[in-house]
C-alpha positions as CSV (number, residue, x, y, z in Angstrom):
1,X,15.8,13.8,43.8
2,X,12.9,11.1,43.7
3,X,11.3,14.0,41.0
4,X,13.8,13.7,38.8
5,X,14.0,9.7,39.2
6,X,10.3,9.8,38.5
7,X,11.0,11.9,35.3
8,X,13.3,9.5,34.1
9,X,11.4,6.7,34.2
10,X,8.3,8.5,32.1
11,X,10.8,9.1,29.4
12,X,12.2,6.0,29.3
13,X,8.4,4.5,29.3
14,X,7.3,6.9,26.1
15,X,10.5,6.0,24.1
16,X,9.9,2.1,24.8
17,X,6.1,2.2,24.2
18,X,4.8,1.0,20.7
19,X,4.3,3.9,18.9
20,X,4.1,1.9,15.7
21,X,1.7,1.8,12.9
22,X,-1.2,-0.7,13.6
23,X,-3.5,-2.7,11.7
24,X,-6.5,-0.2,12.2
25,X,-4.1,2.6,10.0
26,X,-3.3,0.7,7.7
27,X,-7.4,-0.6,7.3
28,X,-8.0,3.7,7.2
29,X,-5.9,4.4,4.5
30,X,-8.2,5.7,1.8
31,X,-7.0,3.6,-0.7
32,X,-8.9,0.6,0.2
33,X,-12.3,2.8,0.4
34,X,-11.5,4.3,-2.9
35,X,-14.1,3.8,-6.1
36,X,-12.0,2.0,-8.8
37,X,-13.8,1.5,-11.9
38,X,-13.9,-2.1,-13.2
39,X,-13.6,-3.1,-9.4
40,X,-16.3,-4.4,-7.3
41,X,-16.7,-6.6,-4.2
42,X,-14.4,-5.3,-2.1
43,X,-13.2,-7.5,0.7
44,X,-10.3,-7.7,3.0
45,X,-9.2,-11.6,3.0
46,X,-6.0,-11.7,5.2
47,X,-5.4,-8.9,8.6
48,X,-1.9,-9.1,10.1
49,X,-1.4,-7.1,13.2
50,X,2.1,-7.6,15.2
51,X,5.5,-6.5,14.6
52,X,4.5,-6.8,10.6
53,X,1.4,-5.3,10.2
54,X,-0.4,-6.3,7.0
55,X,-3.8,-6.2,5.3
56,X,-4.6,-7.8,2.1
57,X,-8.3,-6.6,0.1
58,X,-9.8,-8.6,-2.9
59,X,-11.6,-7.4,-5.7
60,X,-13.5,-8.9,-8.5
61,X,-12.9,-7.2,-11.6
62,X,-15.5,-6.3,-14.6
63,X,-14.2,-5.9,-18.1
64,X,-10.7,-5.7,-19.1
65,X,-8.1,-5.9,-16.4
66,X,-5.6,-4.6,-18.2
67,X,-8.2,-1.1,-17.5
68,X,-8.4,-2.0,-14.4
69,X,-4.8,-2.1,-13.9
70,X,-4.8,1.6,-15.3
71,X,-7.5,2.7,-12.8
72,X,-5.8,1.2,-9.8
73,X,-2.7,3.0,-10.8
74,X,-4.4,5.9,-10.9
75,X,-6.4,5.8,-7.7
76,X,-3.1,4.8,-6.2
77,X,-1.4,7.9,-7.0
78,X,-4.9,10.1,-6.4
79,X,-4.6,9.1,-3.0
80,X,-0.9,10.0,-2.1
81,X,1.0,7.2,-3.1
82,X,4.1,7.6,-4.9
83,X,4.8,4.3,-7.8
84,X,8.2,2.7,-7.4
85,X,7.2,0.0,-9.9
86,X,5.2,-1.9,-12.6
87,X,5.5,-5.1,-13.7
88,X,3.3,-6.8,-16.6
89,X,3.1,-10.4,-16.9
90,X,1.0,-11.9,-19.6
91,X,-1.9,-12.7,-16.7
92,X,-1.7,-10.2,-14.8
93,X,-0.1,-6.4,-14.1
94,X,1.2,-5.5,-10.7
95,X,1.9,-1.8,-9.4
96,X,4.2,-1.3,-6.1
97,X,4.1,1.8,-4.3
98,X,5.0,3.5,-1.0
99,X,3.7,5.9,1.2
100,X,4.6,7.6,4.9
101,X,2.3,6.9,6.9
102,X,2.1,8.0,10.8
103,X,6.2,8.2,9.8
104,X,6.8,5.4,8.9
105,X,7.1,3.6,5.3
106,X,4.2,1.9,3.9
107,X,4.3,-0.5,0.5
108,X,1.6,-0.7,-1.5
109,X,1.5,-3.9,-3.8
110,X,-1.2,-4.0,-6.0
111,X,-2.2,-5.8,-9.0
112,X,-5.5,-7.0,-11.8
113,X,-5.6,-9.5,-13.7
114,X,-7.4,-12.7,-14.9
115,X,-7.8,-13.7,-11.7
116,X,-9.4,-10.6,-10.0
117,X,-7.9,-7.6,-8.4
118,X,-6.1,-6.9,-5.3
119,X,-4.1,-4.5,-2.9
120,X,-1.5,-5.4,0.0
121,X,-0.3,-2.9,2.6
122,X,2.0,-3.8,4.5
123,X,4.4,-2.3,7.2
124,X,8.0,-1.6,5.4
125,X,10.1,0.2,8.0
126,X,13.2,-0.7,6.2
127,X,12.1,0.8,3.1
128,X,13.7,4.1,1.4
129,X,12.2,6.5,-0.4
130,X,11.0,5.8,-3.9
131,X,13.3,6.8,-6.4
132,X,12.4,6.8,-10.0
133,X,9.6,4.2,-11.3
134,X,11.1,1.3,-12.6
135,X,8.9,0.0,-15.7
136,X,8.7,-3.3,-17.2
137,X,8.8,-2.6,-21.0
138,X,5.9,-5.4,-21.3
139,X,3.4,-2.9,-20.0
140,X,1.1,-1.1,-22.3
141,X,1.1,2.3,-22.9
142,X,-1.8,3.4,-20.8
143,X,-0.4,1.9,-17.5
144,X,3.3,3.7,-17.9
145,X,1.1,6.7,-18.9
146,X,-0.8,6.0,-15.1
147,X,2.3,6.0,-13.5
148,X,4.5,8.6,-15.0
């Protein structure tokens, strides 16, 4: 009897331990290594860890961001990412995406423009799965080509 009592108590203790996506995954995910023309000085600003984790990674931009906005929308879906979103403002140009990672949702919130570049990952457990892109009709031609 005190086996099974024993048992119980391990299962109990591997279903309550955090088992959740940390900080350090989130800092792995290959999208915040990858080379993004028109993107240089890469630095992570803001780390989260907790129940939320989040990391936020600055970028100065060379040239146009509006191609820079194109080339992070195509490293994003180069490195497994799938686009839910683009939204152009006259300043700027965001792209959201999401991604399993460790089973478990992942946004992706990304965005160039006069101001310098940038990507947030953040922990979305309450997220679905991406459905189809939802464009704003203010973006140019070459970022809904990126994302399509």
């Amino acid at each position: 009897m005190p086996r099974i009592a024993a048992l119980i108590v391990l299962v109990l203790a591997g279903c309550s331990a955090d088992s959740g996506l940390s900080l350090d995954s989130l800092e792995a995910e290959s999208i915040l290594s990858a080379d993004i023309p028109g993107l240089s000085n890469d630095r992570v600003t803001d780390r989260q860890d907790g129940s939320g984790p989040m990391i936020t990674q600055l970028s100065d931009v060379a040239g146009s961001w509006e191609a820079a906005s194109v080339e992070i929308a195509n490293a994003v879906r180069q490195h497994g990412w799938t686009v839910d979103s683009i939204n152009c403002v006259r300043t700027g140009n965001d792209v959201i995406a999401k991604k399993q990672v460790e089973g478990q949702w992942v946004l992706l919130e990304s965005g160039a423009g006069t101001r310098g570049a940038g990507i947030i990952l953040r922990l979305a457990p309450t997220q679905q799965a991406p459905g189809s892109v939802d464009i704003d009709s203010r973006c140019s031609a070459a970022l809904i080509a990126a994302v399509s």
